[in-house]
C-alpha atoms as one frame of an Amber mdcrd trajectory, in Angstrom:
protein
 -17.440  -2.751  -6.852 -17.775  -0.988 -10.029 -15.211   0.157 -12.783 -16.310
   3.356 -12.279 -15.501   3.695  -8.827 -11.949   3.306  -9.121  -9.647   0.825
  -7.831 -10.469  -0.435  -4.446  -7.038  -0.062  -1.746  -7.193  -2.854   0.713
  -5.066  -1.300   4.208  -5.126  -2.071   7.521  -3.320  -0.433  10.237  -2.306
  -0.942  14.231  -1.778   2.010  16.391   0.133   2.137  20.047   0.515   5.164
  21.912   3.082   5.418  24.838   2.921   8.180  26.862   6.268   9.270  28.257
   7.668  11.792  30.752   8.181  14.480  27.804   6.542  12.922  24.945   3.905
  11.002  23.649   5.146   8.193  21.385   2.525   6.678  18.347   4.388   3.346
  17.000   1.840   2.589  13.535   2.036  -0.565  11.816   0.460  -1.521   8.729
  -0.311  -2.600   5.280  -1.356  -2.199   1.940  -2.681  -4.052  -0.549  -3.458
  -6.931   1.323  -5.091  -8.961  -1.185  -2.189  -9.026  -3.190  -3.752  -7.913
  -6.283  -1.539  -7.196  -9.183  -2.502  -3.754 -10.230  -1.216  -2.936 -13.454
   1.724   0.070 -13.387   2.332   0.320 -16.841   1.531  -1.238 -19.768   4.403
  -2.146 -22.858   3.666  -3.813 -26.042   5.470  -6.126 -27.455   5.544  -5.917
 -31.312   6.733  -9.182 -32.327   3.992 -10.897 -30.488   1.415  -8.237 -30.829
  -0.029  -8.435 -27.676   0.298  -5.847 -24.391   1.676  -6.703 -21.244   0.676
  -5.329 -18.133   3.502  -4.821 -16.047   2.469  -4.832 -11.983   4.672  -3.841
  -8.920   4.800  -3.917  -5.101   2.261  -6.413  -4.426   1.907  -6.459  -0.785
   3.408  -3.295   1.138   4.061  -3.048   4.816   4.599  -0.156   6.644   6.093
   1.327   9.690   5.766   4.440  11.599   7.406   6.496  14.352   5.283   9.836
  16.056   7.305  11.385  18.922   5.255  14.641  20.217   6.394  17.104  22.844
């Protein structure tokens, strides 16, 4: 992958569907980020060292989530 294509979002996700007397349930689970690459947030610089930090969150994300439809 090149620089110029941006920053590559590794996801994955698992789907059920239960179908129901009234409703159709979709229970989603997922992820992303699953290399657990540090991608930089921000970026602070430190003047007494004169150097830049790079400054990363959430490194691997989960995710959960609930459809009901009528």
């Amino acid at each position: 992958m090149r620089a110029s294509e941006g920053i590559a979002l590794y996801k994955a996700r698992l789907y059920l569907d239960i179908q129901g007397r009234h409703a159709k349930h979709e229970i989603g689970l997922g992820g992303y980020n699953l290399l657990n690459r540090h991608n930089p947030f921000m970026l602070r610089y430190n003047p007494d060292t004169h150097a830049w930090n790079l400054i990363s969150l959430l490194p691997i994300l989960p995710s959960i989530s609930w459809h009901v439809r009528f």
